[in-house]
N, C-alpha and C positions, 0 to 999 in steps of 0.2 A: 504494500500500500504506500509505503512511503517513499517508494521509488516514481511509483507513477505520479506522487505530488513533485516530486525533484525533477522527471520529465515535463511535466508542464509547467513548470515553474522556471524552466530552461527556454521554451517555446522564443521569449522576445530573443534569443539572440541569434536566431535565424528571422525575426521580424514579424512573426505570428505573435500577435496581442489577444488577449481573450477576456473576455469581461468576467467578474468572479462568480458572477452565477454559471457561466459556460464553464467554468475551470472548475467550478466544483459538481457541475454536473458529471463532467466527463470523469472523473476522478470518483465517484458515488456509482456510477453504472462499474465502469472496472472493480471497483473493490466488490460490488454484488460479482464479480468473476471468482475473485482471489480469495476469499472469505469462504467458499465452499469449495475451495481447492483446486475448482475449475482446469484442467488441463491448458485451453485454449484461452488466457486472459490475455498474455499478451499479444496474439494475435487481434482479439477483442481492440486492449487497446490501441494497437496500428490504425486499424479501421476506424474507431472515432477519431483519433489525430488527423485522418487523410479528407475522412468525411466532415466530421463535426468542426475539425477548427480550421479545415481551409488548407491545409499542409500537403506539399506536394511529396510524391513518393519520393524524390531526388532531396528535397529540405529534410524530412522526416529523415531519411537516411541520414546526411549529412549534420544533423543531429545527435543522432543515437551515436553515430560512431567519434563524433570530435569532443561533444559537451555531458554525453551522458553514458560513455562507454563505465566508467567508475565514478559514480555521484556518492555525494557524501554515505547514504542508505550503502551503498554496496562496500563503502570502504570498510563501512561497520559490519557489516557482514562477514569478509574476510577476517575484520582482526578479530571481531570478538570485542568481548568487554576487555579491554587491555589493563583496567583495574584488578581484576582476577585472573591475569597473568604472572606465572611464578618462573622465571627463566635462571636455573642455577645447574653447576654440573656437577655429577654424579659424587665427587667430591666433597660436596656440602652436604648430602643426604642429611646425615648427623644434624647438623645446623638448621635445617630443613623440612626433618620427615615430619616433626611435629606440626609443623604450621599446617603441613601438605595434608595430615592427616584430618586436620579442622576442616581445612576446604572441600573434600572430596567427599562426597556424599555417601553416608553407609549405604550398603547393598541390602 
């Protein structure tokens, strides 16, 4: 969901303006995609971008791939919460295991 707000929220800098009722319409039908797991959302969302806000197949590309290929949503994705990231080497265990042992969820 919060990608598709970061793609449309990218739209002006290919030149596509969308008033907030359009942007949050568009953004309210996808997330009815993504919310039930929908296989085809973002296909979904392609087709409102091309239909609904006016975006040609060649902007919408040119889009996706220069301004939206890793938007803020997808960095966080990758890393993760980097606050509960514990990076130490095998070495520390000792130093270590206890904290690791709070963090890590009993089975």
């Amino acid at each position: 969901m919060s990608y598709v707000t970061d793609v449309v929220r990218m739209l002006p800098r290919i030149g596509v303006r969308l008033d907030e009722e359009k942007s949050a319409e568009i953004q309210t039908r996808v997330n009815s995609k993504i919310n039930p797991y929908q296989p085809d959302w973002f296909r979904f969302f392609r087709t409102l971008l091309l239909t609904e806000a006016g975006v040609s197949a060649k902007q919408l590309q040119l889009l996706l791939d220069t301004w939206c290929a890793v938007t803020e949503t997808m960095r966080h994705v990758q890393i993760g919460n980097p606050e509960n990231i514990l990076i130490a080497s095998s070495s520390m265990d000792g130093l270590y295991g206890e904290a690791l042992a709070r963090l890590t969820p009993a089975a």
